[in-house]
C-alpha positions as CSV (number, residue, x, y, z in Angstrom):
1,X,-5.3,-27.2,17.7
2,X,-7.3,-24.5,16.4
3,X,-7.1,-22.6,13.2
4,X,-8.7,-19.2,11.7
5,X,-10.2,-18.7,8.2
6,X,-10.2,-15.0,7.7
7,X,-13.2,-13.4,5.7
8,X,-11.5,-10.5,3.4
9,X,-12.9,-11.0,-0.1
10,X,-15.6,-8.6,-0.3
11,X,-15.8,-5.0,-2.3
12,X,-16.1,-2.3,0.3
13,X,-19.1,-1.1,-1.8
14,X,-20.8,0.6,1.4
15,X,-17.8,1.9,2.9
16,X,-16.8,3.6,-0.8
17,X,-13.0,2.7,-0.1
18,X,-10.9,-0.6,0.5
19,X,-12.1,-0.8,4.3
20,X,-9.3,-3.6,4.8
21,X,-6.3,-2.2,3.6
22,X,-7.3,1.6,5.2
23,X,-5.2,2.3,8.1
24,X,-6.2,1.6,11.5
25,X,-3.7,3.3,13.8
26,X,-0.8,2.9,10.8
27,X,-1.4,-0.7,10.5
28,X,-4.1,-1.9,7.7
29,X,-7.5,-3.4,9.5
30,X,-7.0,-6.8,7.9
31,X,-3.5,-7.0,9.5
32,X,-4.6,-6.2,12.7
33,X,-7.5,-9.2,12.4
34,X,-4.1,-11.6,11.9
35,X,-2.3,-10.3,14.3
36,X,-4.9,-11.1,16.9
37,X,-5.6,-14.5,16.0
38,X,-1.4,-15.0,15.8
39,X,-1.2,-13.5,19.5
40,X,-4.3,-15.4,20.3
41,X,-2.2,-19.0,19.5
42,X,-3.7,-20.1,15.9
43,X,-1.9,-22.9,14.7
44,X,-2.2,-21.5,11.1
45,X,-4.1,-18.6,9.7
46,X,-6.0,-18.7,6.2
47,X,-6.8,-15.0,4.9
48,X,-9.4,-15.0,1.7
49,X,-9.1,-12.4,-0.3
50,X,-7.9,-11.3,-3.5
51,X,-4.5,-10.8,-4.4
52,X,-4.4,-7.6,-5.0
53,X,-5.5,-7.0,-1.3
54,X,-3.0,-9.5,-0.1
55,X,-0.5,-7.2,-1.7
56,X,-1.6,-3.9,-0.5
57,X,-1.9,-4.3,3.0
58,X,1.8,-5.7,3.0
59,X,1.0,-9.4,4.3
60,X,3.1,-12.1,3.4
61,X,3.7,-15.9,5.0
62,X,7.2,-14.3,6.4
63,X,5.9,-11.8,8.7
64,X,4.5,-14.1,11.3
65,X,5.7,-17.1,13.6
66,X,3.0,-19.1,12.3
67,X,2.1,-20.2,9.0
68,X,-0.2,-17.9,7.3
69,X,-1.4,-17.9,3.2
70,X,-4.0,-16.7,1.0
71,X,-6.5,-18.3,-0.7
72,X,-8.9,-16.4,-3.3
73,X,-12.9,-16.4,-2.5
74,X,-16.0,-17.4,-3.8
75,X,-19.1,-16.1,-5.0
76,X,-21.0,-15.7,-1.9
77,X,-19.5,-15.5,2.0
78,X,-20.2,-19.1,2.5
79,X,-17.8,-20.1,-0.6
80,X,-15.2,-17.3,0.6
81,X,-15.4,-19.9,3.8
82,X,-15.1,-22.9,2.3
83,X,-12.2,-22.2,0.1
84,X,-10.1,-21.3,3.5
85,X,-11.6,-24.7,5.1
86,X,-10.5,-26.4,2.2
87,X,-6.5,-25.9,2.9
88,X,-7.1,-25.6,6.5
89,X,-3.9,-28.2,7.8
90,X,-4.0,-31.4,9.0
91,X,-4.4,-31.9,12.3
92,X,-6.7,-28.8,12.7
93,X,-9.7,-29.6,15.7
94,X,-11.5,-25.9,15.8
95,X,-11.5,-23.3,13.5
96,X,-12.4,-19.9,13.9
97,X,-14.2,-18.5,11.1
98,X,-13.6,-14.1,11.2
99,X,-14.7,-11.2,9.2
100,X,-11.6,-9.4,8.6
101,X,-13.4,-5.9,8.7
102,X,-13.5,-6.6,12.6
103,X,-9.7,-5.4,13.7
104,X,-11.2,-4.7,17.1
105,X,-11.4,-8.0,18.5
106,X,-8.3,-9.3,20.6
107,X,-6.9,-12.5,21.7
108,X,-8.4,-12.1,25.1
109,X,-11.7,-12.3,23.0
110,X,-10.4,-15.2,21.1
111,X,-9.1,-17.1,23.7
112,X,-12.7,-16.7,25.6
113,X,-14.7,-18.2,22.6
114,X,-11.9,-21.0,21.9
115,X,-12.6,-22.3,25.4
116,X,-16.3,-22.1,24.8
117,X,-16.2,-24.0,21.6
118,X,-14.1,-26.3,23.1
119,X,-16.8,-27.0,25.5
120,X,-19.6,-27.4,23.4
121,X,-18.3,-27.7,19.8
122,X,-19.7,-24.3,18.8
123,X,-19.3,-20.9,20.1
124,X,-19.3,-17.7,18.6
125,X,-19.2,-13.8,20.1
126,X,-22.0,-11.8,19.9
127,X,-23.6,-8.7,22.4
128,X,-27.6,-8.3,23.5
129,X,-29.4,-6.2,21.6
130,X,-29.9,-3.1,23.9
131,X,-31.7,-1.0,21.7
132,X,-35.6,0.0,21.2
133,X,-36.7,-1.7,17.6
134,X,-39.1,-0.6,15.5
135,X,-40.4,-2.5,12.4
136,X,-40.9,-0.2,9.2
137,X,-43.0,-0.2,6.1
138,X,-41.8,0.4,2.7
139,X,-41.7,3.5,3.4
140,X,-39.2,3.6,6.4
141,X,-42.5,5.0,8.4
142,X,-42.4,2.7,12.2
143,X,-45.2,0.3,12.4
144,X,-47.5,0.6,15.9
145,X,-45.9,-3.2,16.2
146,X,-44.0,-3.9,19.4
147,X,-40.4,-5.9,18.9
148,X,-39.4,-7.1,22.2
149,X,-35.3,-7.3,22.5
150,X,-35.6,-9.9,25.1
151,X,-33.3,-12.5,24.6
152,X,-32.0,-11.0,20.7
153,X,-28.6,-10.9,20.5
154,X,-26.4,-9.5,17.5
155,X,-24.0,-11.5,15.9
156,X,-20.4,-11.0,15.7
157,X,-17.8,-13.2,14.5
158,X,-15.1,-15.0,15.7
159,X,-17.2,-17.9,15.5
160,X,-15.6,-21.1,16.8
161,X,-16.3,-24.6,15.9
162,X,-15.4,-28.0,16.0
163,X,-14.1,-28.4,12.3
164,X,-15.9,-31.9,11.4
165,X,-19.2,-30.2,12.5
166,X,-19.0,-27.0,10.7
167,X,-18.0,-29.3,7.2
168,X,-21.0,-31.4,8.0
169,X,-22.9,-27.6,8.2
170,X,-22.1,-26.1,5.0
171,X,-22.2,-29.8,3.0
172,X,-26.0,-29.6,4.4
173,X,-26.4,-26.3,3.4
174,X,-25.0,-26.7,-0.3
175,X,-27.7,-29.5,-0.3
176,X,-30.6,-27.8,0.5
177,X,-29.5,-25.0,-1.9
178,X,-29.3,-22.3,1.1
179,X,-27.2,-19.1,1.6
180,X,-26.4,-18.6,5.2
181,X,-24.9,-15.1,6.4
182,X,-22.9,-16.5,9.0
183,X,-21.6,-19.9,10.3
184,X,-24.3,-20.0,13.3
185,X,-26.6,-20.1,10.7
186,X,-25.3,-23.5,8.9
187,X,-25.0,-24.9,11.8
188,X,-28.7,-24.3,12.8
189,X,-29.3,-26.4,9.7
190,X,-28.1,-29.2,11.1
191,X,-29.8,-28.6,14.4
192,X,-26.4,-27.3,16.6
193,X,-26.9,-24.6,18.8
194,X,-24.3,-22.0,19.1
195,X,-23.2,-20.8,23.0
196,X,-22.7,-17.3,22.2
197,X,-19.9,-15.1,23.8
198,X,-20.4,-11.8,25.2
199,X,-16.7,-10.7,24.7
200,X,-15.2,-6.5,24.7
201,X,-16.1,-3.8,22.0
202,X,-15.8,-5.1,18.5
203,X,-17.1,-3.2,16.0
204,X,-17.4,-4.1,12.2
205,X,-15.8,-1.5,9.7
206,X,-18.5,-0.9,7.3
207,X,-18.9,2.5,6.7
208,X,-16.6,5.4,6.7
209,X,-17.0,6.8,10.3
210,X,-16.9,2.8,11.2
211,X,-13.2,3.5,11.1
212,X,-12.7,6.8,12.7
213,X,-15.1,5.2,15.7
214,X,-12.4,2.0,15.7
215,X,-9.2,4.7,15.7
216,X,-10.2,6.2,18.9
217,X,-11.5,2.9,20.6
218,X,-8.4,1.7,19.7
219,X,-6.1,4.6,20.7
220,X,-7.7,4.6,24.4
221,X,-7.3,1.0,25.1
222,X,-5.1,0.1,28.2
C-alpha cells in the first residue's frame, strides 16, 4: 500500500501570508493537497505542520475515509519528513513524500508516479526545463557563459519511493551531516536514481500571484 507525508510546516515568509490555509477556489491549498492524495487511494495520509495550521484550514481525522493525522515538524524539510515517516502505519510499501503548497497536482498525477515507483522503487514528478538560463554575478548582471537546458529537469514533488529505501536515504544523510532539499536528493546519496515523471500543470504556491495563477488554472480545468 502506499502512503503520503505531507510537507506543511514552513512560514510562508516569501509569500507574506499563510500560503496553506489561503483559499484556493473556497477550499484552503493544504486541503486540496489531501484531498488528492485521498482520491488518489492513500492508505493513510500524514500532514506536518503546526497546530495552529491544522486548525485553521479546518482538517480533522473525521473529514476523510481514510485515516489522516498530524504530526508537528522539524528544524529543516528533511526533519519535517522524517517525523511523518516516523508514524507512517504498518504495513506501508511506498510513500509519497508532498509539499503541501502544490494543491495543483491531482490523483491522475499521483496514480502516474505510484506506478512508476512501483516499477523502480523511486519516482518522483518533475517537467524539462524549457527556458533560456543565464548565470549571474553578484551583481545579478548575466555572465557571457552558456547553460545548456539539455536534459535539466525541475523538480516537483510527489516523489514516490519504496519506504525501506527512502529510511536507508535519510539515515545516510543524517550520517554524513547533509541537508538535502528534496527526497531525490537523499536518495542520490545512496546512489538510487530517481525515474522522473512528467505529469499535468503543478505549480508551487510561493508567492502572492502563485495563487491567483493556481485560481484560474484551477477554475478552467475540465
Amino acid at each position: 500500500m502506499f502512503c503520503a507525508v505531507i510537507v506543511a510546516a514552513g512560514s510562508s515568509r516569501r509569500a507574506g501570508f499563510d500560503k496553506l490555509a489561503a483559499l484556493l477556489d473556497g477550499v484552503p491549498v493544504l486541503r486540496r493537497s489531501v484531498d488528492a492524495f485521498v482520491e488518489a487511494g492513500a492508505a493513510a495520509v500524514v500532514v506536518v505542520c503546526p497546530s495552529s495550521r491544522w486548525e485553521e484550514t479546518g482538517l480533522s481525522r473525521a473529514s476523510f475515509p481514510v485515516p489522516v493525522w498530524r504530526v508537528d515538524g522539524g528544524a529543516e524539510r528533511q526533519d519535517s519528513v522524517a517525523a511523518g515517516l516516523a508514524v507512517l502505519p504498518e504495513g506501508t510499501q511506498l510513500v509519497a513524500v508532498h509539499d503541501g503548497a502544490r494543491p495543483l497536482v491531482t490523483p491522475e498525477d499521483i496514480r502516474q508516479c505510484v506506478a512508476a515507483a512501483e516499477a523502480s522503487g523511486a519516482a518522483a514528478c518533475a517537467h524539462p526545463v524549457v527556458d533560456t538560463l543565464k548565470r549571474a554575478d553578484a551583481e545579478g548582471r548575466s555572465l557571457a557563459e552558456p547553460v545548456s537546458r539539455e536534459n535539466l529537469w525541475g523538480m516537483e514533488t510527489p516523489q514516490i519511493f519504496s519506504l525501506d529505501l527512502l529510511l536507508k536515504a535519510y539515515r545516510c544523510v543524517a550520517e554524513q551531516g547533509r541537508v538535502v532539499t528534496d527526497e531525490v536528493s537523499a536518495m542520490e546519496a545512496i546512489g538510487v536514481a530517481t525515474q522522473l515523471v512528467r505529469v499535468g500543470t503543478n505549480l508551487k504556491i510561493t508567492l502572492p500571484g502563485d495563487l491567483e495563477l493556481a485560481e484560474l488554472i484551477w477554475r478552467h480545468r475540465p
